[in-house]
LUMDRENSE-27109 format. One line per field, with one value per residue (C-alpha): residue number from 0; x, y, z; residue in three letters. Coordinates in Angstrom, 3 decimals, padded with zeros to 6 digits. Layout:
N
num = [NUM/...] .
X = [X/...] .
Y = [Y/...] .
Z = [Z/...] .
residu = [ALA/...] .
***
This chain:
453
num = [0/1/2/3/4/5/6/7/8/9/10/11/12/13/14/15/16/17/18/19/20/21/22/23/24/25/26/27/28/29/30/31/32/33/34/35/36/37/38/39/40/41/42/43/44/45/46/47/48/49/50/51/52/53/54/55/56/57/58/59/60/61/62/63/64/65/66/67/68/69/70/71/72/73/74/75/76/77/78/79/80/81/82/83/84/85/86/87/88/89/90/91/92/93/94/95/96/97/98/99/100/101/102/103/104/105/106/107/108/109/110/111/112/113/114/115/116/117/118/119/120/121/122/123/124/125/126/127/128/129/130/131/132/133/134/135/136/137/138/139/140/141/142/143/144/145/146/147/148/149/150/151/152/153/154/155/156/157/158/159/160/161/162/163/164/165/166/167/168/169/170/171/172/173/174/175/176/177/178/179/180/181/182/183/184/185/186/187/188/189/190/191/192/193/194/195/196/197/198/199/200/201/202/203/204/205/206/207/208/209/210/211/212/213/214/215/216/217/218/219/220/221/222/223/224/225/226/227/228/229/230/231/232/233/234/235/236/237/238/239/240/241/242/243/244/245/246/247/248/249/250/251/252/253/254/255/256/257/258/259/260/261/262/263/264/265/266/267/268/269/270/271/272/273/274/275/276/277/278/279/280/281/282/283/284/285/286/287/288/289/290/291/292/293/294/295/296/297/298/299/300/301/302/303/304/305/306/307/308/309/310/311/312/313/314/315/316/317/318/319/320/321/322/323/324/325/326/327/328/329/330/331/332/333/334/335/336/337/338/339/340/341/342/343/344/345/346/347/348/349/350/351/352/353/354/355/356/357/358/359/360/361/362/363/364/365/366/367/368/369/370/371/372/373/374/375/376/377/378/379/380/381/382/383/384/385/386/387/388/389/390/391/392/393/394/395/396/397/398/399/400/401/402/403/404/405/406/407/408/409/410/411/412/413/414/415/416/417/418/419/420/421/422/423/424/425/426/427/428/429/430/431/432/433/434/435/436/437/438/439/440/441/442/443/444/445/446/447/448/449/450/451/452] .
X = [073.522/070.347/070.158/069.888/073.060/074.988/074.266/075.522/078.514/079.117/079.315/081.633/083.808/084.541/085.424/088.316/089.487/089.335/091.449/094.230/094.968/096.633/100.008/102.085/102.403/101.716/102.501/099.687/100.629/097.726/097.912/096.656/093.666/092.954/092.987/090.598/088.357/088.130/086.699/084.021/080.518/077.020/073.788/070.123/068.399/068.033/064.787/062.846/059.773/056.735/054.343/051.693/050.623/048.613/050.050/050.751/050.482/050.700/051.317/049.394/050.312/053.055/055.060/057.818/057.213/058.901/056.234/053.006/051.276/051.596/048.479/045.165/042.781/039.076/036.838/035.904/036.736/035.658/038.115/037.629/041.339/041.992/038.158/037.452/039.160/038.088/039.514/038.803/039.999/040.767/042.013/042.439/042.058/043.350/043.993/047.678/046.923/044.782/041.162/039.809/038.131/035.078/034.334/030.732/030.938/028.046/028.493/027.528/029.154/031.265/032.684/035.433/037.840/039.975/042.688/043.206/046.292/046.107/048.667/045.521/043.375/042.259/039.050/036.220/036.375/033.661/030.286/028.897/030.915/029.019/031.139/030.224/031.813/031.402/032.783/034.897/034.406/037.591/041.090/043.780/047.501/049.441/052.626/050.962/051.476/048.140/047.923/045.596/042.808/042.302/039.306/037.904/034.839/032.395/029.087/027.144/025.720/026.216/028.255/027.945/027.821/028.411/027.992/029.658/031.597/035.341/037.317/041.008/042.289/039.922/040.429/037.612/036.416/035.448/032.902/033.308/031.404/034.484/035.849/036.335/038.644/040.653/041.581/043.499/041.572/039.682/036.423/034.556/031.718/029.416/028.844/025.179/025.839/022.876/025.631/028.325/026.343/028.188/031.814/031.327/030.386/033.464/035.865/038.454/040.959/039.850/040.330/043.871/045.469/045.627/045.227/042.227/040.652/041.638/040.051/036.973/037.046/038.590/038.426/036.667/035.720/035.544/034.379/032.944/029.417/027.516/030.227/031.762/034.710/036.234/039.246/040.424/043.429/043.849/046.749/045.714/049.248/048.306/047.139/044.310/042.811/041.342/037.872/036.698/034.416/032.460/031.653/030.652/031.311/029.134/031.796/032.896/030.923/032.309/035.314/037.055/039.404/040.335/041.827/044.422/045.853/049.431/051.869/051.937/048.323/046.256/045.670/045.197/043.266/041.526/041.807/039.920/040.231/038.317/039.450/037.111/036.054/039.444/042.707/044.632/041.911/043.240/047.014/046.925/046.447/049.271/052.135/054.259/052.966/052.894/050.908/050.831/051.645/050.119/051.195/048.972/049.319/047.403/047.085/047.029/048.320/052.765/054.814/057.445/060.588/062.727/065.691/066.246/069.344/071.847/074.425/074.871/077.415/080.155/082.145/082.026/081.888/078.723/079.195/075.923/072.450/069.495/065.303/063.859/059.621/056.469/052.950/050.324/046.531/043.613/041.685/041.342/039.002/041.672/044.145/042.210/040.721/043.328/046.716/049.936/051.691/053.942/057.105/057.708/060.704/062.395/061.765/062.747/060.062/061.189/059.591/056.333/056.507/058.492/061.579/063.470/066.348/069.425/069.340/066.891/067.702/071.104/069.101/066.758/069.464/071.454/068.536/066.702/064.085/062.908/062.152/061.844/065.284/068.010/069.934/067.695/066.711/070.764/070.682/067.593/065.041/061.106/059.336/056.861/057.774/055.496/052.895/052.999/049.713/050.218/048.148/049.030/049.603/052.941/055.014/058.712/060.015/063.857/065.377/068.644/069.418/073.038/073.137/070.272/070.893/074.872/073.380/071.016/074.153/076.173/073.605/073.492/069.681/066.747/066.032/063.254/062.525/059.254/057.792/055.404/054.624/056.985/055.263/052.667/050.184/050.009/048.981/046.149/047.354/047.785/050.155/049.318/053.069/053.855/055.227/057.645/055.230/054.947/056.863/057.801/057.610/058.658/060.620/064.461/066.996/070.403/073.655/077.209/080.115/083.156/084.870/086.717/090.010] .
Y = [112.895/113.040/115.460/111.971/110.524/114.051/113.815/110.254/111.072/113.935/111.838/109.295/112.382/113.816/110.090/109.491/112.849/112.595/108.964/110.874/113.498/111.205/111.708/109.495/106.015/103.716/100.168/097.839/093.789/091.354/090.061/094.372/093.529/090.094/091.693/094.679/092.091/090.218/092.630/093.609/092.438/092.023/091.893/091.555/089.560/092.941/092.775/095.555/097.074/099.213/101.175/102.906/106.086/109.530/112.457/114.898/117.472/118.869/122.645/123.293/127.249/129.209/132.923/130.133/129.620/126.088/125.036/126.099/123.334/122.632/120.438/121.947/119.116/119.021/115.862/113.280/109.247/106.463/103.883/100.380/100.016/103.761/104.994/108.553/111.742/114.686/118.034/121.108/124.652/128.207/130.479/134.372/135.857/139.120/141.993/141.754/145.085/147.946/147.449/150.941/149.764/147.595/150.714/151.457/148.656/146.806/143.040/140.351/137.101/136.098/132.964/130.578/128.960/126.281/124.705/120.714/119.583/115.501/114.571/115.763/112.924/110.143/107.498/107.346/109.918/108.902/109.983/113.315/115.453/119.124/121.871/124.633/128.292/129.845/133.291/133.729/136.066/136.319/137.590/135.780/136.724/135.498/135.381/132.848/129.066/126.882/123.652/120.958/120.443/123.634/126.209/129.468/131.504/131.852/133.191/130.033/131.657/129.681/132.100/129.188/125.852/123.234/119.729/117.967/114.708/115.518/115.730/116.676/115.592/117.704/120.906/123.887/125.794/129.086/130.967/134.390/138.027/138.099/134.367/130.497/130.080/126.819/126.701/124.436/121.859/123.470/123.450/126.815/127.304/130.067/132.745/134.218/138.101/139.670/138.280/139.947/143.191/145.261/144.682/147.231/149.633/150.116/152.850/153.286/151.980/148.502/148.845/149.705/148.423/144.635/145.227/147.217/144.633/141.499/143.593/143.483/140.425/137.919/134.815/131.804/128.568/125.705/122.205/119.099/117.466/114.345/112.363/110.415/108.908/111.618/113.238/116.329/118.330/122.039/124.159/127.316/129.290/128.173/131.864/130.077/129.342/132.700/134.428/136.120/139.441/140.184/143.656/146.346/150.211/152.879/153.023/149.655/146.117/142.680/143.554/141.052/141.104/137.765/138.137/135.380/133.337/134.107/133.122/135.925/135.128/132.770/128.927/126.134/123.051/121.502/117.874/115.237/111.607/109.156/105.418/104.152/100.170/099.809/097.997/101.338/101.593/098.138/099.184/102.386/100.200/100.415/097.400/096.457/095.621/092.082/091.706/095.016/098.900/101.627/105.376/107.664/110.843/114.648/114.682/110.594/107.851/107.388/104.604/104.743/101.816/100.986/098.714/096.665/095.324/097.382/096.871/093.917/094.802/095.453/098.018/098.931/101.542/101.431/101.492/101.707/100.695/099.848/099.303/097.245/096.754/095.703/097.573/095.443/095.654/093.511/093.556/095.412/097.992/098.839/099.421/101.145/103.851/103.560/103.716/103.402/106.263/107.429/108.566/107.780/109.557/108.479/111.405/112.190/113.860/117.834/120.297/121.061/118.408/115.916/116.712/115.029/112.641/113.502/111.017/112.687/116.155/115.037/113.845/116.919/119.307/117.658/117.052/120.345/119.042/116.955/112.774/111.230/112.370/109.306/110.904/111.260/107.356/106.842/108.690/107.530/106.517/105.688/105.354/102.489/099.975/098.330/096.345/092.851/091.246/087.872/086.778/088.940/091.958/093.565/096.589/097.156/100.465/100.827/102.969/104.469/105.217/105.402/108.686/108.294/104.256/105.692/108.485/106.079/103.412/105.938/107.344/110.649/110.297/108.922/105.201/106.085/106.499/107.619/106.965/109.211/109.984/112.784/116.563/114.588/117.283/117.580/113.880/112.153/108.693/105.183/102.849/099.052/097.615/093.919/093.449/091.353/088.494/087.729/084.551/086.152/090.229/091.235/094.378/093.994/096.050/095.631/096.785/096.602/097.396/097.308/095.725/098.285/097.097] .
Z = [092.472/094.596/098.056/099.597/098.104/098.776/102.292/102.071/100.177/102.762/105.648/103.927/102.792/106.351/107.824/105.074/105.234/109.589/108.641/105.971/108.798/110.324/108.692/110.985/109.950/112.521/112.752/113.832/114.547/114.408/117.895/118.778/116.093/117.480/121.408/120.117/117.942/120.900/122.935/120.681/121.808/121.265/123.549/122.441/125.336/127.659/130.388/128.648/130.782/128.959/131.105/129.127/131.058/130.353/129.016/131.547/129.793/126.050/124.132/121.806/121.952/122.988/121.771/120.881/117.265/117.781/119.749/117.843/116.049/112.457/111.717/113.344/113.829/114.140/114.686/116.714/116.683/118.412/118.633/119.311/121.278/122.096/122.933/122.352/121.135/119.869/118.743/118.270/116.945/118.331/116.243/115.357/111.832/112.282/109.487/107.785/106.306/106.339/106.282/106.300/103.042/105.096/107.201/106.095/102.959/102.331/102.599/099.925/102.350/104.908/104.206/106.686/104.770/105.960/103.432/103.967/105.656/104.492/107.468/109.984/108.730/110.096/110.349/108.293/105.564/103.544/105.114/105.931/109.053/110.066/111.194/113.929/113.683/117.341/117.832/120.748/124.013/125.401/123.972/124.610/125.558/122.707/125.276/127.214/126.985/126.141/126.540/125.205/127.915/128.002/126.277/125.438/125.989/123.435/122.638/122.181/119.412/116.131/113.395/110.895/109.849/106.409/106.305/103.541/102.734/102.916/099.999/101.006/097.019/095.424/093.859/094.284/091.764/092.872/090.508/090.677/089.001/086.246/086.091/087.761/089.716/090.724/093.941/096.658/098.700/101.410/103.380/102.881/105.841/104.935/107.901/109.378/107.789/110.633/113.230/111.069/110.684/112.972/111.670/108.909/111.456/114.089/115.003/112.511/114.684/114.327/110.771/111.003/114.207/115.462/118.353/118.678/115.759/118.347/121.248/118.967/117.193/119.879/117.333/116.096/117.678/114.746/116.194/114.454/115.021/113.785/112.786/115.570/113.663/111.653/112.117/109.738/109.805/108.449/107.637/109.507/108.228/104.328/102.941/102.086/105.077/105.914/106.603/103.582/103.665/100.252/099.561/097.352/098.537/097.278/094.030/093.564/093.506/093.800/096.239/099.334/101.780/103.664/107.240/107.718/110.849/110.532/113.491/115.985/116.717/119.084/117.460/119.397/119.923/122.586/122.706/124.926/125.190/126.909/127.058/129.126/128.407/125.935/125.734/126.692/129.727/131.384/130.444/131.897/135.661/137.518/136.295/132.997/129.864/128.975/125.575/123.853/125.044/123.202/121.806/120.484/118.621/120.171/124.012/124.024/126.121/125.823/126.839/128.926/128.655/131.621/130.747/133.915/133.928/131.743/134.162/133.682/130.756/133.085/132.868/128.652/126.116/124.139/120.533/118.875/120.520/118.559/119.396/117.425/117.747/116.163/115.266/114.890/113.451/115.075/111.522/108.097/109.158/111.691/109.696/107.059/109.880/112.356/110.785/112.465/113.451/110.820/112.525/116.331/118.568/121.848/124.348/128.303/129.977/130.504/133.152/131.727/128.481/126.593/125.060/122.574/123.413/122.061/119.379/117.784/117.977/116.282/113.283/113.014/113.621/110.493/108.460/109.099/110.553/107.721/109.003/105.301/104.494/104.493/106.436/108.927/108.757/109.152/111.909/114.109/111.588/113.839/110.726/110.048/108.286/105.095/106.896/106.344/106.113/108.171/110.527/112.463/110.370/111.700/110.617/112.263/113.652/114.513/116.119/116.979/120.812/121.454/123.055/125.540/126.201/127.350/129.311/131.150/131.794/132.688/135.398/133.958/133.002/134.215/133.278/131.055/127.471/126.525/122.680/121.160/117.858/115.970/116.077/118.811/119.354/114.633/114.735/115.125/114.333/117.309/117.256/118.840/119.811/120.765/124.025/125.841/125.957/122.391/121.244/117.587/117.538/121.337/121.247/121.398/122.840/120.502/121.912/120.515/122.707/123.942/126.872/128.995/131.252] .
residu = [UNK/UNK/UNK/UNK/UNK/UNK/UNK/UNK/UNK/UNK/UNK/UNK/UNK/UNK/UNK/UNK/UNK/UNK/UNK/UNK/UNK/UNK/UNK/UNK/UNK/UNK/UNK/UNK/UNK/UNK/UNK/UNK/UNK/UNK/UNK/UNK/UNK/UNK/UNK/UNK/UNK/UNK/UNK/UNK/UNK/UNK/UNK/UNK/UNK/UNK/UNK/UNK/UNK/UNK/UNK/UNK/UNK/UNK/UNK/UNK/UNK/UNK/UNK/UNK/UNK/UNK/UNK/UNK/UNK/UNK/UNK/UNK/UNK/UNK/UNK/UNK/UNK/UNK/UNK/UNK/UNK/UNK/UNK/UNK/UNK/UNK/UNK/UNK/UNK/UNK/UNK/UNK/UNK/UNK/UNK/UNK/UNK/UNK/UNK/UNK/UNK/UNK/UNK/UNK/UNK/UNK/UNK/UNK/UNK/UNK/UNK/UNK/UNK/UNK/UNK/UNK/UNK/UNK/UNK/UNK/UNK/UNK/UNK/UNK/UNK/UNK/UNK/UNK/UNK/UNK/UNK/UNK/UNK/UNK/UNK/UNK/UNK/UNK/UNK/UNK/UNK/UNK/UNK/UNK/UNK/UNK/UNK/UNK/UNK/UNK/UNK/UNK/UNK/UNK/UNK/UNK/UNK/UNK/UNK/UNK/UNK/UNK/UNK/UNK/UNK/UNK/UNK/UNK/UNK/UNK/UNK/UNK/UNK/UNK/UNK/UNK/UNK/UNK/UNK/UNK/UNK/UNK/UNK/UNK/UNK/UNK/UNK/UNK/UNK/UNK/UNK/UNK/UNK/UNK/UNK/UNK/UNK/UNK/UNK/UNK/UNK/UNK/UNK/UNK/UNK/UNK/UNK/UNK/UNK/UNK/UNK/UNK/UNK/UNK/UNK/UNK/UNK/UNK/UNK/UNK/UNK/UNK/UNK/UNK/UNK/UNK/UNK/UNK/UNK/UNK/UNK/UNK/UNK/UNK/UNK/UNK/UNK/UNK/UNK/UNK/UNK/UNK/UNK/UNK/UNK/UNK/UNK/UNK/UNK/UNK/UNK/UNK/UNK/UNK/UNK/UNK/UNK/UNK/UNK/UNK/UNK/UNK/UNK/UNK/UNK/UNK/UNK/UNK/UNK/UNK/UNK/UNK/UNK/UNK/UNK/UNK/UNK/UNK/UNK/UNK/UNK/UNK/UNK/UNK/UNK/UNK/UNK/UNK/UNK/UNK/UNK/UNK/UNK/UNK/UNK/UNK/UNK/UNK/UNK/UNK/UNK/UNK/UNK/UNK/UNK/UNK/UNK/UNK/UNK/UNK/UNK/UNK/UNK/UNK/UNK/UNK/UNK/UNK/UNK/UNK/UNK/UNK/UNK/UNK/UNK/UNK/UNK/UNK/UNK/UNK/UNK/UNK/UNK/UNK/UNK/UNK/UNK/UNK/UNK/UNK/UNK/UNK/UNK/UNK/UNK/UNK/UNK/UNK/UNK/UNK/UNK/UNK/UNK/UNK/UNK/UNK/UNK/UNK/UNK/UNK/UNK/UNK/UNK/UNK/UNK/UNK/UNK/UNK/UNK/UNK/UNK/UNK/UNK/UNK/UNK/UNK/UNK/UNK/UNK/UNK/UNK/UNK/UNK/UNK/UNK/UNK/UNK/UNK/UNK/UNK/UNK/UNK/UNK/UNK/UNK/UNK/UNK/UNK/UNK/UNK/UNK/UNK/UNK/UNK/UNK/UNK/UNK/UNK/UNK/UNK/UNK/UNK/UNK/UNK/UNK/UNK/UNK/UNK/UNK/UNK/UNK/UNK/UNK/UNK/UNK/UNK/UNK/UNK/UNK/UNK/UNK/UNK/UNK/UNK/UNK/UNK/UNK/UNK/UNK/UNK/UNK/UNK/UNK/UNK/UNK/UNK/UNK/UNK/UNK/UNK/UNK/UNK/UNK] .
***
């Protein structure tokens, strides 16, 4: 039995034994079933209003491990419906262990590397992208909260730089003094050693304590030039992804130590969009959506849906309540740069940021936080659909909303649910949604309930 089919089989389990605990017979005449049946309804032909609008605000960085990023992206696209966004990295190596051994070593290279996280990428990935290694001026308090339009200090002085084509599938074969090595997918940006000339050369204190190395060392700057519609992502927390010293002492050649970007330090990235001349551009002025609204993945533009006239159901108990809505492509070379964004969630808008609705924190709290599990499509699902090539090429997302559309009938919440992409700030992909306007895909609002006395 699959994981899949246990969690299946699990649910199924706890309803029949919740219906043999019953252990009092109970009589039930058909005239009871008929009243009940009767008062069981269905609604789909709700007045649904989309407003695409800014994001306020989005962390990229906080002490809460929950709310560091997973996918660090670097790049910058130019979008034909969404304009321009770029991205770009902070981050600390630091020393995991003692270092005493680079005190007065002699170094061979300095080499960045950055291991490929696929889910970062995005655009054109088949022509040459440069990458820039600044060093940063200012330390950081990891306790503080960082959010996406903001930056750090740096020298201005370039540290190092690689252009390449990307190639996030490919191994790397690492020759070294004794043997080849094959190693992960990564990037590996070589560094300027007279800029790096001093590192041997500290107190011993740096060597051995993080925070007198941070103090010395604030961090690394990592942005992308030249290419205009590339978007990468890197796992910073993959041991991989790490700045390597080479070095020989006065009694042993050939030596390395890597300093790594583990959690308790600064990473973050700055993100900038610009969307002026687009689609999103006109549907960001003030009034509903008509034709299409728009989500977008990093600091990009969210929708927010209104549902105008839910009480017009009378006085019911909602069963189950289900969106149903359609992504869309204007061409191939869309779809094959821009794709769709993979999951999308239902959020209310918190204090600072979004939070999840409850919907979805019920299926990430039973699924452990993984989206492609079935379970987790049983629950609230948001993924894309298979596109289907048309004209015009569509591709469905459903989702479940019982708990937040009850909350909002009841008056307990806001009338407002906001759709962004799952792990936003991790993902660079768009989505282009058909709106109440369109004849065949407008989204619907699906609501079985029942009639109250």
């Amino acid at each position: 039995m699959t994981g899949n089919n246990r969690l299946l089989f699990s649910l199924l389990s706890i309803i029949a034994l919740w219906g043999l605990s019953c252990t009092k017979p109970v009589l039930i005449g058909a005239d009871f079933l008929e009243d009940e049946k009767a008062d069981l309804r269905f609604r789909d032909d709700f007045d649904l209003s989309f407003f695409t609008e800014k994001t306020d605000s989005l962390i990229v960085h906080s002490n809460n491990l929950s709310q560091q990023l997973a996918t660090y992206l670097c790049g910058n696209i130019a979008d034909p419906v969404f304009g321009k966004y770029s991205a770009e990295i902070y981050a600390q190596p630091v020393i995991t262990t003692v270092a005493s051994a680079l005190r007065g070593a002699t170094l061979d290279s300095v080499v960045l590397q950055l291991r490929y996280d696929t889910l970062g990428l995005f655009g054109n990935l088949e022509e040459p992208v440069t990458l820039e290694v600044y060093r940063m001026s200012e330390n950081p308090s990891f306790n503080m909260t960082y959010y996406a339009h903001q930056r750090f200090m740096t020298t201005g002085e370039l540290l190092g730089s690689k252009t390449f084509v990307p190639q996030p599938f490919d191994s790397v074969w690492l020759n070294k003094p004794t043997d080849t090595v094959r190693l992960a997918p990564h990037v590996r940006i070589p560094l300027d050693l007279s800029l790096l000339a001093e590192f041997t050369q500290q107190d011993s204190m740096v060597y051995t304590n993080q925070t007198a190395f941070l103090e010395y060392f604030n961090g690394l700057h990592i942005r992308m030039t030249t290419a205009q519609n590339t978007m990468l992502g890197f796992n910073l927390l993959n041991s991989l992804s790490s700045l390597v010293f080479y070095y020989d002492t006065d009694n042993i050649e050939n030596l390395e130590f890597s300093l790594l970007f583990p959690t308790g330090t600064i990473k973050m990235v700055h993100m900038e969009h610009d969307y002026t001349g687009t689609p999103v551009a006109q549907a960001l002025e003030e009034g509903a959506e008509n034709d299409f609204w728009y989500v977008q993945g990093m600091s990009g533009a969210t929708t927010r849906l209104e549902i105008n006239n839910l009480s017009s159901l009378g006085n019911v108990l909602i069963n189950r309540a289900e969106l149903e809505f359609y992504g869309t492509y204007t061409d191939e070379e869309e779809q094959s740069f821009y794709p769709g964004c993979r999951y999308l969630v239902t959020q209310a808008k918190g204090d600072s940021t979004f939070v999840y609705s409850t919907d979805v924190v019920t299926a990430l709290n039973y699924t452990s936080g993984s989206t492609g599990l079935a379970a987790y499509k049983l629950l609230f699902d948001g993924s894309a659909g298979e596109v289907v090539s048309g004209p015009p090429a569509v591709y469905k997302y459903t989702m479940k909303v019982t708990s937040q559309v009850r909350e909002i009938y009841r008056g307990n919440k806001e009338n407002a649910i906001y759709f962004n992409p799952f792990s936003k700030g991790d993902s660079p992909g768009r989505s282009v949604i058909f709106g109440p306007g369109h004849p065949q895909y407008a989204p619907r609002l699906k609501i079985h309930y029942t009639l109250l006395p």
